[in-house]
SERO-4910 file (N, C-alpha, C, O; in steps of 0.05 Angstrom, whole numbers):
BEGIN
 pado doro    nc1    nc2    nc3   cac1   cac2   cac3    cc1    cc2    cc3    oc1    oc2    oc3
  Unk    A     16    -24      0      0      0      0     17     25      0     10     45    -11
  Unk    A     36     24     10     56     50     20     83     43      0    104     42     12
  Unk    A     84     39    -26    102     34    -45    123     50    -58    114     73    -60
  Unk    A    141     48    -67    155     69    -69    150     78    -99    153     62   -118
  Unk    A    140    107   -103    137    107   -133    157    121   -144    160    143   -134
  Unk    A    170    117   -158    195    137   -168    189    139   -207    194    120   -221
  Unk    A    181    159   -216    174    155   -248    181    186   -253    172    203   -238
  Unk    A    197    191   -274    197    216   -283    180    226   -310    181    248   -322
  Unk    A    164    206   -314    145    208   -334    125    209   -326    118    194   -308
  Unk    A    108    228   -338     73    218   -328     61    194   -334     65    183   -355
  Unk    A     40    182   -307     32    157   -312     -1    165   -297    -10    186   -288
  Unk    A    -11    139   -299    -35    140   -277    -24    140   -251    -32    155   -234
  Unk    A     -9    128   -248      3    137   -213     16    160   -209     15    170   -186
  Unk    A     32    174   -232     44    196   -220     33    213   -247     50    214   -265
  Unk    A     17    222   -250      7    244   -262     24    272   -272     28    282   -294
  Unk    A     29    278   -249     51    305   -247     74    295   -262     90    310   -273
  Unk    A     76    264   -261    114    266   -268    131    277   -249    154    279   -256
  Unk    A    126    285   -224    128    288   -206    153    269   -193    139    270   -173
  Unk    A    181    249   -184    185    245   -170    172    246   -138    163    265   -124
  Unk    A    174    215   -133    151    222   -109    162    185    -92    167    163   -104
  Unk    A    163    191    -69    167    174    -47    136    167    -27    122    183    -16
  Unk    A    135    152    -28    112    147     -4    119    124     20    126    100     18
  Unk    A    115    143     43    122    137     67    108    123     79     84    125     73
  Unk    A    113    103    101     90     93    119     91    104    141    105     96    160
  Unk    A     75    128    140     79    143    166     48    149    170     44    171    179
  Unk    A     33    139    168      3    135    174      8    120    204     -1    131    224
  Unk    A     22     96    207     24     83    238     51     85    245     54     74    267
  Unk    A     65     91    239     84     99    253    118     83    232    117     67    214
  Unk    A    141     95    245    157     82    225    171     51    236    178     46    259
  Unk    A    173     37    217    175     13    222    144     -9    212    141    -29    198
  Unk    A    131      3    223    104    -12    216     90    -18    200     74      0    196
  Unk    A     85    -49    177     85    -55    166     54    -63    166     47    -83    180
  Unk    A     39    -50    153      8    -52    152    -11    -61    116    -18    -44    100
  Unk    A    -14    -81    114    -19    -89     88    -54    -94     90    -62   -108    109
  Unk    A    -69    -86     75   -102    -95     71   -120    -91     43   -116    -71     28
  Unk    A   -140   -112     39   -153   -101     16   -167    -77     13   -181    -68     32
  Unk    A   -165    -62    -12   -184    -48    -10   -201    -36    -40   -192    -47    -60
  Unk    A   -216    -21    -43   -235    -25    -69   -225      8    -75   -223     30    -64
  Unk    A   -219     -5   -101   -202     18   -124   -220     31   -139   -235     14   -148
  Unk    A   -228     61   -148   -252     71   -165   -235     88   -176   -212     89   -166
  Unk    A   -241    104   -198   -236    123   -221   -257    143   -208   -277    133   -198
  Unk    A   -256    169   -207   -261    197   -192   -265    209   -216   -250    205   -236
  Unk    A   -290    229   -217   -299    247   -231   -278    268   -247   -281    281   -268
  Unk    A   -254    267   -228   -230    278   -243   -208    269   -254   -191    280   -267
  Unk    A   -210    240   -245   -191    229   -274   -169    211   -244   -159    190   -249
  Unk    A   -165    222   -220   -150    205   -200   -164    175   -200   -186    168   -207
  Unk    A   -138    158   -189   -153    141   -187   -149    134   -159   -127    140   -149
  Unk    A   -173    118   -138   -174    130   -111   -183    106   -108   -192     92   -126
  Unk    A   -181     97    -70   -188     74    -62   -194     78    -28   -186     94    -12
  Unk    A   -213     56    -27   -220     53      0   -208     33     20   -211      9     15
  Unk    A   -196     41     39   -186      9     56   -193     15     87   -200     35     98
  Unk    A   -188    -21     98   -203    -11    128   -178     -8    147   -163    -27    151
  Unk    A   -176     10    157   -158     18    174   -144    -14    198   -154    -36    204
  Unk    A   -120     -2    204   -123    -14    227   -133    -13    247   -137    -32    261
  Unk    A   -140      7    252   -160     14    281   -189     16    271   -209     28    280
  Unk    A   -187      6    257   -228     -3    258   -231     22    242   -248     35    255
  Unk    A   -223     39    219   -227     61    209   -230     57    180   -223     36    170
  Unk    A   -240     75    166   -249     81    139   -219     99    125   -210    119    137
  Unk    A   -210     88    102   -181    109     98   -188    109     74   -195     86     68
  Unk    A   -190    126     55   -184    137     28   -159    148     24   -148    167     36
  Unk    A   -147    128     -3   -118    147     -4   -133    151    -37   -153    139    -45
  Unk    A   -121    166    -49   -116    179    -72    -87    182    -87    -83    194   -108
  Unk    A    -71    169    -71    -39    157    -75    -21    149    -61    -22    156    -38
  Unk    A      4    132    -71     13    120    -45      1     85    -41      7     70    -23
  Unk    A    -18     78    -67    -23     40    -64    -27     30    -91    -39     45   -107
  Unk    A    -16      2   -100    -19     -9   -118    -38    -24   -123    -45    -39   -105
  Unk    A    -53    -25   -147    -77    -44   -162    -64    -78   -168    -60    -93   -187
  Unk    A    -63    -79   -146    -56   -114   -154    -77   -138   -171    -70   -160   -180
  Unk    A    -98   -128   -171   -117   -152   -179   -126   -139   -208   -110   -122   -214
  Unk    A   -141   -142   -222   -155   -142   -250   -184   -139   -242   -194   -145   -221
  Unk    A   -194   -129   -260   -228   -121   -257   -233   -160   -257   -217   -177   -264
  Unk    A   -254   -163   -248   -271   -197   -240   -291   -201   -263   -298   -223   -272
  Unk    A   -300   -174   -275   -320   -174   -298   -304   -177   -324   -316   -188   -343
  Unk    A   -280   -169   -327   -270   -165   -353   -235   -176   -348   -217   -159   -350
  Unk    A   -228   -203   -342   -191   -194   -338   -182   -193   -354   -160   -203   -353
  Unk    A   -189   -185   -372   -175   -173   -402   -170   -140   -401   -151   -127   -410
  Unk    A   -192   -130   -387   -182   -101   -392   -160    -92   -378   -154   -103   -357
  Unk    A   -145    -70   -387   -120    -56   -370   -126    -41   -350   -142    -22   -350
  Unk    A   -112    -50   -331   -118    -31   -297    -93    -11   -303    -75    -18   -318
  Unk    A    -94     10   -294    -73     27   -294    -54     25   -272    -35     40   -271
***
């Protein structure tokens, strides 16, 4: 979830082209926190996801986690 993105090109993950690091500093450093969560496409073009916290919480990131799985309706189409 907390992956390192490093791309000097624009992509769906790094948009900006931006150089960009993502930290796990949501629980603290050292702490290694992995869970499912449901990936959607946003009225503006991000692509954004829901996961359940460790503490029993609701987290939306908008960057900073990878699309590991394939759509279930179609695994032919391309996930970004």
């Amino acid at each position: 979830m907390w992956d390192n993105i490093d791309s000097s090109k624009p992509s769906v993950r790094n948009p900006s082209g931006a150089r960009k690091k993502i930290t796990k500093d949501r629980y603290g450093e050292g702490v290694h926190y992995e869970v499912f969560g449901h990936a959607f496409l946003r009225n503006d073009g991000r692509v954004c996801a829901w996961f359940a916290g460790r503490d029993r919480d609701a987290i939306e990131l908008c960057e900073g986690f990878r699309v590991l799985s394939r759509n279930r309706n179609n695994p032919n189409e391309e996930m970004p």
